[in-house]
C-alpha angles and dihedrals in degrees: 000000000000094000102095102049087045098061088043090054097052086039090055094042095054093048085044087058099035089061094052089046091059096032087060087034087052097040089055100051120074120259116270110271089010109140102182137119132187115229132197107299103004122098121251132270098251094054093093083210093063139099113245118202118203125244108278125002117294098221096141082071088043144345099251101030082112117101088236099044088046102052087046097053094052081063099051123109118245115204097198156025094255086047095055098047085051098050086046097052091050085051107057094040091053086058105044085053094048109025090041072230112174106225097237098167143130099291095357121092122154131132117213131224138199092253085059085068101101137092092248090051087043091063100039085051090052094051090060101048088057093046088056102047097044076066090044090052097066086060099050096039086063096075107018121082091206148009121295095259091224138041124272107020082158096169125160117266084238090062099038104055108067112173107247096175135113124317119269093019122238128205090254093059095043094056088043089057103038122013104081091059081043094048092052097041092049111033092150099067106063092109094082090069095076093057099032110025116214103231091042088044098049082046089062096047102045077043084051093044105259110170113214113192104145141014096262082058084052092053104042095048094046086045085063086083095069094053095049087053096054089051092051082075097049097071100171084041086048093046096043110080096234128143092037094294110126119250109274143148102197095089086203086068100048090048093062081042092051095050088042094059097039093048087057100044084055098055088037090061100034082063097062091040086061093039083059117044119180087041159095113215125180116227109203118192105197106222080226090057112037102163090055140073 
């Protein structure tokens, strides 16, 4: 009478079984054609955000497209500016060879394909990355007293260029310690000069309380010109009282209302940037409630 559930039920429990044996048997074997390796410090092949290096060295594309010479170059002294641009360039190019490592950088941006994989697309690659960084060098020449010791160093400009002048700063000094690098970042927007000139710019921030304390600091509050220009054109946005600037119609006074407040909203986010390193926070400032954040 029991007999016939009985043997269903065992049935059911060995296939049950059976299934979960080769799933975990399955999960544990590399897939079919893969010819990756993980290797120490680098993530494995099935984390979709790794790196994945292929089986054996690649030197017959470069000479330190191997795991071991590679680690080894990045160790390696430079003794001067030229050295290091030539080590960096090998570098990078080793990784990207053997890493399939996309070259997202300061100043360096490519993204590298299978059909790049031969010796004619190597050199023309190389090229290219010492091009680029023979450009990236004057950047990071105006603030460094020497070259980086090692290859790579690759930092952003904002965190490069700390401001080491006088103290407080003055306009002068400020314009003596950023504005070449600014001038040749940002050639298009000399014309601003003519409405808002730099050193009596720089003289109403440091009146209002900027903080300067690197080159990114410089860039965005300079940049400021640009916004209150655009807002010279918008007569009914200026004379509202919107974005926490009080209501006027003398566009002189809403321009010293304009700095002021965005002089504050900087340092205020500055403050909660530095309040939380390692990250990225988002400072918002609600048009009901200007004076909060």
């Amino acid at each position: 009478m029991f007999r016939k559930p009985f043997f269903f039920f065992i049935l059911c429990s060995v296939l049950l079984l059976s299934s979960v044996f080769f799933f975990y048997w399955d999960s544990r074997m590399p897939s079919e054609g893969s010819d990756t390796v993980s290797t120490t410090g680098t993530p494995t092949p099935n984390n979709k955000s790794a790196w994945s290096v292929l089986k054996g060295s690649r030197v017959h594309l470069h000479p330190l497209a191997d795991v071991e010479k590679l680690a080894e170059a990045k160790r390696k002294p430079v003794a001067t500016w030229d050295e290091w641009i030539d080590a960096t360039a090998d570098v990078l190019l080793a990784e990207i060879i053997l890493y399939r490592k996309d070259v997202i950088t300061p100043y360096l941006s490519m993204r590298w394909y299978e059909e790049r994989d031969s010796p004619e697309r190597i050199a023309e690659t190389r090229a290219w990355l010492r091009e680029s960084l023979t450009r990236y060098r004057t950047y990071l020449q105006s603030w460094r007293k020497s070259h980086p010791e090692y290859p790579g160093g690759l930092q952003s400009i904002h965190r490069l260029g700390d401001y080491e002048g006088p103290q407080p700063p003055t306009a002068e000094s400020l314009l003596a310690a950023f504005d070449a690098v600014y001038s040749e970042k940002k050639p298009g927007l000399t014309y601003l000069d003519e409405h808002y000139p730099k050193e009596q710019w720089l003289e109403t921030l440091l009146e209002k309380g900027a903080k300067f304390n690197e080159y990114g600091d410089y860039e965005f509050l300079l940049g400021l010109r640009k916004s209150l220009l655009r807002q010279k054109e918008k007569p009914e946005e200026w004379r509202s009282g919107a974005h926490g600037i009080p209501i006027t119609t003398d566009f002189e006074e809403y321009s010293d209302g304009f700095i002021s407040r965005k002089v504050w909203e900087y340092n205020i986010t500055q403050k909660v940037k530095a309040e939380n390193p390692g990250t990225s926070p988002m400072v918002f400032f609600p048009s009901n409630h200007p004076d909060k954040y």
